[in-house]
N, C-alpha and C positions, 0 to 999 in steps of 0.2 A: 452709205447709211450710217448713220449715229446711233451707237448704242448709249441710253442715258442708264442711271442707277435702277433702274425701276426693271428695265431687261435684265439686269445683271444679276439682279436677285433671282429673279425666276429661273432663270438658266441657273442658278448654279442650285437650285434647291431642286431641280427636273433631277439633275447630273446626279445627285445623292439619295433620290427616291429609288432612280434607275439601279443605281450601285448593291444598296441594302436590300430589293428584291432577289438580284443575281443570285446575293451572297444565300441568301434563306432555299433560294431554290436548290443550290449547289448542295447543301445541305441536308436537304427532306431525302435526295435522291442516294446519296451516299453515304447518309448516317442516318438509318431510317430507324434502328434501335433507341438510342439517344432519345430521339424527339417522341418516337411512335410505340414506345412499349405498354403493353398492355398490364392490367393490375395482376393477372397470374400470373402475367412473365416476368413482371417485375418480384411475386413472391418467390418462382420459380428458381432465378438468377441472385436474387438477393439485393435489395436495396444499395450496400457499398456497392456491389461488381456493375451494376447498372450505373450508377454516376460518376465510377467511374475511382470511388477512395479504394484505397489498398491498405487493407489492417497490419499493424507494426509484426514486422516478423520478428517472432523468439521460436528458438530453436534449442527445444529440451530432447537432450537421448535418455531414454530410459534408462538405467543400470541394468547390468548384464544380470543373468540368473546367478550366477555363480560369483559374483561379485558380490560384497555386502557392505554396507554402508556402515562404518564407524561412527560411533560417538564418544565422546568425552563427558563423560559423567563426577563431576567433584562433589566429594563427600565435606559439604558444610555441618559444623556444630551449629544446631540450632536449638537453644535452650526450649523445654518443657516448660511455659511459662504458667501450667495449671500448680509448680514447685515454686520454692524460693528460689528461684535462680534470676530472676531479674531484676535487677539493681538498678535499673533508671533510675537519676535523679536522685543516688543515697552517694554517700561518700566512700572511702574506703574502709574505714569506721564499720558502717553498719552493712556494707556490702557481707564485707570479710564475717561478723554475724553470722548474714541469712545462708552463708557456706557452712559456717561451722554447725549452724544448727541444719541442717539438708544432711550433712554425713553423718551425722548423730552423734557430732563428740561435746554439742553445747545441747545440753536437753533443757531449756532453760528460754523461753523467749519474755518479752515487753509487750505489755496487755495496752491499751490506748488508755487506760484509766493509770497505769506507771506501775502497775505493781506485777510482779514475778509467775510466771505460770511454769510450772513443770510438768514432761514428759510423764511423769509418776507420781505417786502416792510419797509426800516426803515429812516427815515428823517436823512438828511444830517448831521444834528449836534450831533446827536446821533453817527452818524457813526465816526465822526470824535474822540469823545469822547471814545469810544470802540478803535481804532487805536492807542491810545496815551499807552494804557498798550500792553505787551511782551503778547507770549503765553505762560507763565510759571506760575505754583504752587503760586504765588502772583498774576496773575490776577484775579480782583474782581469778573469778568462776572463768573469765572468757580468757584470762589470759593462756590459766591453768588449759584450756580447752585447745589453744594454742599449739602448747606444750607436749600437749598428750596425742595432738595429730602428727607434730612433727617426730614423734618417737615410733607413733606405728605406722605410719607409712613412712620410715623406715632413714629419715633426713639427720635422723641425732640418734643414739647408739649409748647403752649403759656405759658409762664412763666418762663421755662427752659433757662440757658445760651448754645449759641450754639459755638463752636470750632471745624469746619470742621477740618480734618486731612486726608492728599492723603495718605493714605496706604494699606498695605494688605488686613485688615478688613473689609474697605469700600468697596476695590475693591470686595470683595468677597461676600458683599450682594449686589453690582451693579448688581454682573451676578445674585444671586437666584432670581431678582426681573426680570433681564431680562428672565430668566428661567419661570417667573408667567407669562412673561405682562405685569407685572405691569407698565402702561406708565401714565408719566405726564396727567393730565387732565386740570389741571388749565393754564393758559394764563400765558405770559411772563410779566412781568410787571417791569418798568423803572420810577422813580421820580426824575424829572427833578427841578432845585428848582435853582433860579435865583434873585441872590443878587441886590440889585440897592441900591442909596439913597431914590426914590418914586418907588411907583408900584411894590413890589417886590411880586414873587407871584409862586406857583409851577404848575407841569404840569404833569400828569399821562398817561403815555404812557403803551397799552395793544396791545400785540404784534406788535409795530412798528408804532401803533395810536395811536393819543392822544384821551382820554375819557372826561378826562376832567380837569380846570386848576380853583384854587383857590388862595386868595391872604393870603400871610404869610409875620411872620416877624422874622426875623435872628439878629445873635447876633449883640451888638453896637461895635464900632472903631474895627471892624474885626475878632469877637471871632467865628466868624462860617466860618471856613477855608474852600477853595478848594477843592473838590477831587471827588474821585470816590469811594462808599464803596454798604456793602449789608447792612441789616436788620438782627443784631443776639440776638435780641431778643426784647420782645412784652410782656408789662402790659398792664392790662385794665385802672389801676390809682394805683397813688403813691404818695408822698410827695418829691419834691425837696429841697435842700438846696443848701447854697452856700455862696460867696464872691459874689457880684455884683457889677461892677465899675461904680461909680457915679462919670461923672466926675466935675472938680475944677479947679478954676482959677490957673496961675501960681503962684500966689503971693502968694495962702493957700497951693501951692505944694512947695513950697523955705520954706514957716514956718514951715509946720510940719515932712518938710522934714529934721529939724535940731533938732527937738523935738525925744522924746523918742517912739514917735505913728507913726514912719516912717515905722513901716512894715505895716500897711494900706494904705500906698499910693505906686503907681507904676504909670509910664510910657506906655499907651497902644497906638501903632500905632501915637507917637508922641503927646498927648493928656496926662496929669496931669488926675490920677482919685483917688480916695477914695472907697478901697475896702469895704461893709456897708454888712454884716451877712444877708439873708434871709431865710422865711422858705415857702414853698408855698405849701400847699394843695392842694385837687381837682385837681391834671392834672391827665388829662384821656387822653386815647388811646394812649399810647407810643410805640413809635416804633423809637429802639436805630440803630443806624449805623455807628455810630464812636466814639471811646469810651463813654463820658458820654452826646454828643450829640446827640440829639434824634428826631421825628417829634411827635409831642403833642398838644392837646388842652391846649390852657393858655389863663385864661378870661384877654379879653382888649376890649378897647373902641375901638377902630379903629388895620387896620391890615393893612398889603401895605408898611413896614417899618425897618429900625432895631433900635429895642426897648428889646432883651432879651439879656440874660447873653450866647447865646453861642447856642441855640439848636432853631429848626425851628419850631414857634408858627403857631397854625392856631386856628381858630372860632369851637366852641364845633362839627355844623352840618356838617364843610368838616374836621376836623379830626374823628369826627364816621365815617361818610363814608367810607375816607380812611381808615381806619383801619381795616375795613371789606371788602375792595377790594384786598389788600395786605396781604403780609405773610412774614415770614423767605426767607430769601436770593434775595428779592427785589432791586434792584441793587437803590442805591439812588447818584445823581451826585448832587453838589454844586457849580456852577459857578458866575464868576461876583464879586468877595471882594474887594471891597472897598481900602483894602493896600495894599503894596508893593506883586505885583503879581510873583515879585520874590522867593520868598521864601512861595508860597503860590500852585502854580499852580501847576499842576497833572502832571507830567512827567511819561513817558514811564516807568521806573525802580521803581517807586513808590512803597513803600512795604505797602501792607495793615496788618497794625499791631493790632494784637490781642484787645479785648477787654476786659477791665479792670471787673474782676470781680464784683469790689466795685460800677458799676453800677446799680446792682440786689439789693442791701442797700439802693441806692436813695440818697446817697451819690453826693455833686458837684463836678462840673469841678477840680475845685482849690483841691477838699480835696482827688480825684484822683491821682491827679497830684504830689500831696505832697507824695502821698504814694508809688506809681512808683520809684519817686527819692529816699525815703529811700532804699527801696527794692534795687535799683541798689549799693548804697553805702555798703549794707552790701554783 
């Protein structure tokens, strides 16, 4: 008999119905969970464990009782930004500022209209005085305030020359001090110091008051210039030297002004003088603020006048004084000279320029001065 295609189908689709019934019977009878669970046996058992998935094993031991779990806890600075302490987006400039003024050694901030507010109640001439400088890296008030942090938290020392410098370094122990607390304790202090021909005499101003005002005397034919500086440094006593102009008719100024001894005579503020070598011992309480001009006791018979070579004399009892009321970065103003106030007076741009090392030598005005100009020429 001949099998065609048409047999061969059907047999072979017989042979695979037969097969896949087998297989389902095989099944109902020996896997009757599987197929045949019911809906409470499946809530019973659980959905996974009925089809059969296996939830990922983690295997947590509890800690013991008497064991305890450590932490590490790191103590982060994290500025109080309700204070000046944050500086985003200001330079070092003005960072260094918003520190000085947070410790209370700059009582002094920049209103958004430019003009000056202060911590306190400050007399009008003061004020006017403070307006005449920018708010920049050459203003005396902040330099001064510089000056005066770095002496009581304790970086520079009576004796010491001081050279505040706005940078990194500084900024970076503004914040560790801000970081302590460590805030100003001492008063704002201002010496005010007022040239005339009679009565001349200074005025100490503590926080925005005056305490108290004593008679001094400043340099002759204008040697004790204009301005606005701080206090960068402090002896208890020293010896001076110098040139001091004594002055002389014009008739001995034309003579030996053709002689050979002409470098001893000069011109000061329209006035013939005769520059005469001194050596002065005994000055005590110095406190330098412009280069080799200083406030100091210098014995004299009478005070109220100008009678020195250039720095601001006063009576032994009101320079102790002062000198134990004041410190580093004491802002000191000199108003009222006598000469052409042109080329004398405080202007806005005024650059407070360094002070001469050769101060700390006790070294004079003149032999300062000479040594500047070499220094520039080489």
């Amino acid at each position: 008999m001949k099998l065609n295609k048409k047999h061969i189908f059907l047999l072979t689709a017989s042979i695979a119905v037969l097969i896949a019934g087998l297989y389902f019977l095989f099944k109902f009878f020996f896997f009757p969970l599987s197929v045949s669970a019911t809906r409470d046996e499946i809530k019973k058992a659980g959905f996974n464990q009925i089809m059969g998935i296996k939830p990922a094993s983690v295997s947590v031991k509890p800690p013991k009782k008497k064991e305890q779990i450590k932490t590490i806890i790191k103590k982060v600075y994290v500025p109080d930004l309700t204070k000046p302490l944050n500086c985003k987006n200001l330079n070092v400039f003005l960072c260094t500022v918003k520190y000085l003024q947070y410790l209370k050694y700059l009582p002094i901030s920049l209103t958004y209209g430019g003009k000056y507010k202060f911590s306190f109640a400050i007399p009008e001439n003061i004020k006017k005085i403070a307006y005449s400088y920018g708010w920049n890296e050459q203003n005396p008030l902040i330099i001064g305030a510089i000056a005066k942090y770095l002496y009581e938290s304790g970086r520079i020392k009576d004796g010491d020359y001081d050279e505040p410098e706005i940078n990194n370094k500084l900024l970076y122990e503004l914040e560790q001090s801000a970081e302590k607390n460590q805030f100003n304790k001492q008063p704002w202090d201002w010496v005010l110091v007022k040239q005339s021909k009679n009565n001349e005499k200074a005025e100490l101003y503590e926080n925005g008051r005056i305490i108290f005002s004593f008679p001094v005397n400043t340099g002759i034919l204008g040697l004790t210039p204009d301005g606005t500086w701080y206090v960068f440094l402090r002896l208890p006593d020293t010896t001076m030297s110098g040139l001091f102009p004594t002055p002389i008719t014009k008739k001995l100024y034309t003579s030996l002004k053709k002689s050979k001894h002409f470098k001893n005579i000069e011109c000061l503020d329209g006035h013939p003088v005769k520059l005469v070598h001194y050596s002065d011992s005994g000055i005590k309480y110095i406190d330098y603020f412009h280069k080799s001009v200083a406030l100091h006791y210098m014995q004299r018979k009478y005070y109220g006048f100008p009678q020195s070579a250039g720095c601001v004399e006063l009576s032994k009892q009101d320079a102790l004084l002062l000198y134990k009321q004041i410190g580093y970065g004491t802002i000191v103003t000199v108003t009222g000279s006598t000469i052409g106030k042109k080329n004398n007076n405080a202007t806005k741009n005024d650059v407070v320029e360094k002070p001469h090392r050769t101060a700390r030598t006790k070294q004079s005005v003149e032999k300062i001065n000479s040594k500047k100009n070499k220094k520039s020429k080489n």
